[in-house]
N, C-alpha and C positions, 0 to 999 in steps of 0.2 A: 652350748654347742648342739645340744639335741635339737633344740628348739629349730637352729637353723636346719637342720637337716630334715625334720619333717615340714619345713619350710617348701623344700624342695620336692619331698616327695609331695605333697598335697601342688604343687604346680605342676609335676610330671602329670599325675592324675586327671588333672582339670582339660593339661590339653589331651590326652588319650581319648578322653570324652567328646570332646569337642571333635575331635576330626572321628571317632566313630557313629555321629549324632549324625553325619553328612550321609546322605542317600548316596548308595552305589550308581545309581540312572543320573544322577541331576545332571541339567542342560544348562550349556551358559548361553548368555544375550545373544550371543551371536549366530547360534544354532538355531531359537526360535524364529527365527527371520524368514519370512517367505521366499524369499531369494536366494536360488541355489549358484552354487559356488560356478564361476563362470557365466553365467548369463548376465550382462551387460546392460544397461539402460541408455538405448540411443540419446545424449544431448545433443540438442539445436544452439549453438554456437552463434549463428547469424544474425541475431536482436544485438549482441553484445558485440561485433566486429564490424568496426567503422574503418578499417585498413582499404586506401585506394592504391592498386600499384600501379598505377597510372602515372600517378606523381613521385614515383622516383625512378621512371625509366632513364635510361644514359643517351643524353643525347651525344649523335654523332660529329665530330671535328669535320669542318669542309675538307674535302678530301686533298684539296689543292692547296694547300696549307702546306711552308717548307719544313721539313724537320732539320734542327739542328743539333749534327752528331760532334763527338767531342774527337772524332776519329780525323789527321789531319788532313787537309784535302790531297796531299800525297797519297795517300792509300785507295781514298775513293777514286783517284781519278782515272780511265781508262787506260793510259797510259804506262801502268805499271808494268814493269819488267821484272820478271819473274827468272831466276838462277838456278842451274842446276846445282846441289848442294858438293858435288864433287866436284865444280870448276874451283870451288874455293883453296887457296893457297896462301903458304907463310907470305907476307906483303907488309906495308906498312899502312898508316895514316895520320893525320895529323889530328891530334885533338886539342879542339877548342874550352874544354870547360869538363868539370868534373864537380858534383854539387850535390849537396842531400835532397835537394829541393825538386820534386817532380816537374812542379807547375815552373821553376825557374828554367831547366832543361829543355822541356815543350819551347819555351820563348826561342831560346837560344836555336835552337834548329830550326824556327822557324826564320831567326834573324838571318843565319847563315843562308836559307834558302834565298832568301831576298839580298844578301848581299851577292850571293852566285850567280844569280840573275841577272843582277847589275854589272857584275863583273865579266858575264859573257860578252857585252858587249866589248868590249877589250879585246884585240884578237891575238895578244899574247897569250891569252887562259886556252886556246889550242895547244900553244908550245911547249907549255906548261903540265900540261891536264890533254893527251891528242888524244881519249878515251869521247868518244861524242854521245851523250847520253840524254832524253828527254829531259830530265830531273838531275838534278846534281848526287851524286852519292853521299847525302850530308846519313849517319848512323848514331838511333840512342841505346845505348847499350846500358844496362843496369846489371852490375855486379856489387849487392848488397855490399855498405848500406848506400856505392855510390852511384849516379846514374850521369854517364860519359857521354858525349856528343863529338862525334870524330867526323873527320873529313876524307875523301878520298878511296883509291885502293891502287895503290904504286906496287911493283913488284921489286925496285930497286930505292934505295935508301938517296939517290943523288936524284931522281925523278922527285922525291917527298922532300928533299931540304930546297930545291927551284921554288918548286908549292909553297913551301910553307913560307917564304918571303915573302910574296905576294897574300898571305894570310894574315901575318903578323903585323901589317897594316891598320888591321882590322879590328885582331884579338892578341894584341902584347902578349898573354900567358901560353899561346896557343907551340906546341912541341912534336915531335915529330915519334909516335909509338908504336911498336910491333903488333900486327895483327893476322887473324884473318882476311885476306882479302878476297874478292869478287872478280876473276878475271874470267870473261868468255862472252860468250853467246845467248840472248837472252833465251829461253824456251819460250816458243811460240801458241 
């Protein structure tokens, strides 16, 4: 047991020496350096940069090129009639379909628009429907998780069951629902 122990002192020792052996002044590598801290050595960069941007400008689309938007051509069209939000009233309407399916809903409003169309010509759809409107009032309504596609905006319930015979021609499922309706004047 002694032995280890002056084991240990003869290693304390050795390093006391050692670190009192080292000069109070000594410099390291990085202090002899002629170069003081901050001064910068311009490189030239340009021998080693073959980048042309030249060849990846963007080239521009003919301007007369049509875009096509996902937006349906009801909305774009000029024709839209625009509602004061207070003409709105308890009413009815008839709806046609009720679906998870977005892209299935889109169809269907649009099938509607094209059978109303068709159906103008008919001049019972006055007797029916005497509201005279650019566009038919076909509406998608999305109340998670489902998205509704209704017809109409009747204020009495015997105007919406006339309608809706002439619908169920069309679309069998199709029933007669309480809503908000659109009655008035478009704003100008």
């Amino acid at each position: 047991m002694m032995i280890d122990s002056n084991r240990g002192w003869i290693l304390i020792l050795l390093l006391l020496s050692a670190v009192g052996c080292s000069a109070p002044g000594s410099r390291s590598l990085v202090d002899t350096m002629d170069t003081k801290v901050g001064d910068e050595v311009p490189i030239d960069w340009t021998e080693y940069e073959d980048f042309n941007p030249e060849a990846y400008q963007e080239q521009l689309e003919d301007p007369s090129t049509m875009i096509q938007h996902d937006v349906p051509e009801v909305l774009l069209s000029a024709d839209l009639l625009l509602f004061d939000p207070s003409d709105a009233q308890s009413g009815f309407r008839i709806q046609i379909i009720s679906t998870l399916d977005k892209l299935e809903a889109d169809q269907v409003v649009e099938d509607a628009l094209t059978w109303w169309r068709n159906f103008v010509k008919d001049a019972s759809l006055y007797e029916l429907y005497p509201q005279i409107e650019p566009e038919p009032p076909v509406y998608q309504d999305f109340r998670a998780p489902y998205y509704r596609v209704r017809l109409g905006n009747f204020i009495n319930r015997d105007d919406a069951e006339r309608f809706l015979e002439a619908v169920e021609n069309s679309y069998a499922s199709a029933f007669i629902a309480p809503d908000m309706v659109i009655i008035g004047t478009p704003i100008e």
